[in-house]
C-alpha positions, 0 to 999 in steps of 0.5 A: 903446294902453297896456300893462298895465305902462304903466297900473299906473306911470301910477297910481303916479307920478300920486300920487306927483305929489300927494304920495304915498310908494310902498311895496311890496306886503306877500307874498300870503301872510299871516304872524303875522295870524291873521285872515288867510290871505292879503293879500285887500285894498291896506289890510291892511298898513296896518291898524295905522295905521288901527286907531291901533296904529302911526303911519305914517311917510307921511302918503300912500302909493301902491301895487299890491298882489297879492291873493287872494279865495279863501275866506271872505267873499270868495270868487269861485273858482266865477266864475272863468273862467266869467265875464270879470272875476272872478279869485282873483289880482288886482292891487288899485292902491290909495293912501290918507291917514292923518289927512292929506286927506280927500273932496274930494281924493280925488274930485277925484284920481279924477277927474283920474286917470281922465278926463284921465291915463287918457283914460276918457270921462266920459260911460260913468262912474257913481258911488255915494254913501251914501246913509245909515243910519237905524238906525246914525245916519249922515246921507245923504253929501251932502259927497261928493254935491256934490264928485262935483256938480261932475263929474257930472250929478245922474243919474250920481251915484247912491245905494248901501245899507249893503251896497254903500256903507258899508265895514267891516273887520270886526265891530269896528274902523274904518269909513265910508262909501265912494264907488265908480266904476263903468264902463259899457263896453257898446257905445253903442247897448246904452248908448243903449237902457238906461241904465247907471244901472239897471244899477250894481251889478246884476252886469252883466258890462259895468258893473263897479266899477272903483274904491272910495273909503273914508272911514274916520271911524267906530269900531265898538264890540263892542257895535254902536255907532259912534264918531268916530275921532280922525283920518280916513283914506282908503283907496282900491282900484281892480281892476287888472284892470278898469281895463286892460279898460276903457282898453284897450277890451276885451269882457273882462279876459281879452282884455287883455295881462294874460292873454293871452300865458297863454291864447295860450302854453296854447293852443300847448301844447294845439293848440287856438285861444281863442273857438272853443269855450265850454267850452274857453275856460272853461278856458283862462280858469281856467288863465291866471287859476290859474296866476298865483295859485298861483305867486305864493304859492308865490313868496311861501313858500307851498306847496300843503298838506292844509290851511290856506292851502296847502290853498286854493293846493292845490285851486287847483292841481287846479282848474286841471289839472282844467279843462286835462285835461277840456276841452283834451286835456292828459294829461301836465303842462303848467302848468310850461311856462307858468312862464317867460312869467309869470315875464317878465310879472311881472319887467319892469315890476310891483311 
């Protein structure tokens, strides 16, 4: 089976293989944008290069990027733990084309990467096109529908709405439509009871996005309208997390070698064992989940605060010992004791 640091390089060299350039993650915490507190997406580092502002020096990159997804329009904190595959830390893999290729290499790539490097079966995917906007004058994504065609029966490839299938970066800026890859990984005879078909994007804990395909080739304007940008662009995020479930054949995120060596070392320091209590594992779930958040933006220079993003890192902090006190027995404090472990994991083999 492959590791987690086996999965993330797989990515990475199979786009260097195509011609990609790898460039590092930019810090978690954001500095000098002040529409952000914190990297909550692969592309923001690159948001000159879309927005015609810079030109980037590669035509293709390829990266992994740490996220945080904590407050404002993203904000999965409550879920975290109490479900398998959300998270406020997460790994985004991600590569992208600045005016270079466009949609037929990006499907064809994902296809590749997922079905023949990862060994995913084809049969458990779906995927989502645009299909279009009357009010906003887009045309239903028939270029993409037909590349995906050429992988996929017409009844895995299915359509999605403005809200799920056309990305924007804000009010205003660059656009598209987008294409999303969705993984059925419920066991087969639950898959041969209800197709997974009526189950994507319905938040089914088993059916889950794992991978965004976004063709930026629109401008919007403040007053609403769309124009054509001067180039096209691709910008890609796959959840790292995710894709190590899913190649890994595990009920949940949480049970894969990316969390695991947390919930186990926690569960030492509390004399209690994961899956024997719901309310516990809940918490050993928020723990392994917060503590990875909170020392990467303190790694990245960000300590907890009374406000601003280190008020977020802040109240992720209590939420973790919160949870740690009330269900696991802890009465003295515990999450330094995981710092070592986590320091291994993410100096032997991440980016």
């Amino acid at each position: 089976m492959l590791t987690s640091h086996e999965i993330r390089q797989k990515f990475i060299s199979f786009f260097e293989s195509k011609g990609h350039t790898f460039v590092k993650g930019a810090p978690i915490v954001v500095k000098g944008d002040p529409t952000l507190m914190f990297t909550n997406a692969g592309m923001n580092q690159f948001k000159d290069f879309f927005l015609g502002n810079a030109v980037s020096p590669n035509k293709r990159v390829v990266n992994s990027q740490k996220c945080l997804r904590v407050s404002g329009k993203h904000n999965d904190l409550e879920e975290v733990g109490h479900d398998h595959y959300h998270h406020t830390m997460f790994e985004m893999l991600g590569n992208w084309s600045f005016g270079d290729f466009f949609k037929k290499e990006a499907i064809e790539w994902a296809w590749e990467l997922l079905t023949e490097v990862y060994g995913l079966p084809a049969n458990q995917l779906y995927v989502t096109v645009f299909e279009g906007d009357a009010p906003s004058n887009i045309a239903f994504d028939q270029e993409a529908f037909d590349y995906w065609s050429r992988f996929f029966p017409a009844d895995r490839i299915l359509k999605g709405n403005k809200k799920d299938n056309f990305w924007e970066m804000g009010d205003t800026g660059p656009c598209g439509p987008c294409t999303e890859i969705h993984f059925d990984m419920r066991s087969e005879a639950d898959r041969a009871a209800v197709s997974g078909a009526e189950l994507v994007n319905n938040d089914h804990p088993e059916v889950v996005e794992i991978w965004n395909l976004v063709f930026m080739e629109f401008n919007r304007l403040a007053d609403g309208s769309l124009v054509k940008l001067p180039a096209k662009h691709v910008d890609t995020g796959m959840g790292f997390e995710r894709l190590v479930r899913g190649i890994q054949g595990k009920t949940s995120n949480y049970d894969t070698d990316v969390f695991q060596f947390i919930i186990q070392e926690t569960a030492a320091l509390a004399g209690k064992k994961y899956g024997d209590d719901e309310k516990q594992d809940i918490a050993f779930r928020v723990i392994a989940d917060h503590i990875r958040a909170v020392s990467m933006c303190i790694a990245d220079g960000q300590l907890p605060a009374n406000n601003g993003a280190g008020y977020v890192v802040r109240r992720i902090l209590r939420r973790a010992v919160r949870y740690g006190y009330s269900y696991l027995g802890f009465t003295e404090p515990f999450l330094h004791q995981l710092l070592p472990g986590l320091s291994n994991y993410f100096g032997n083999g991440s980016v």
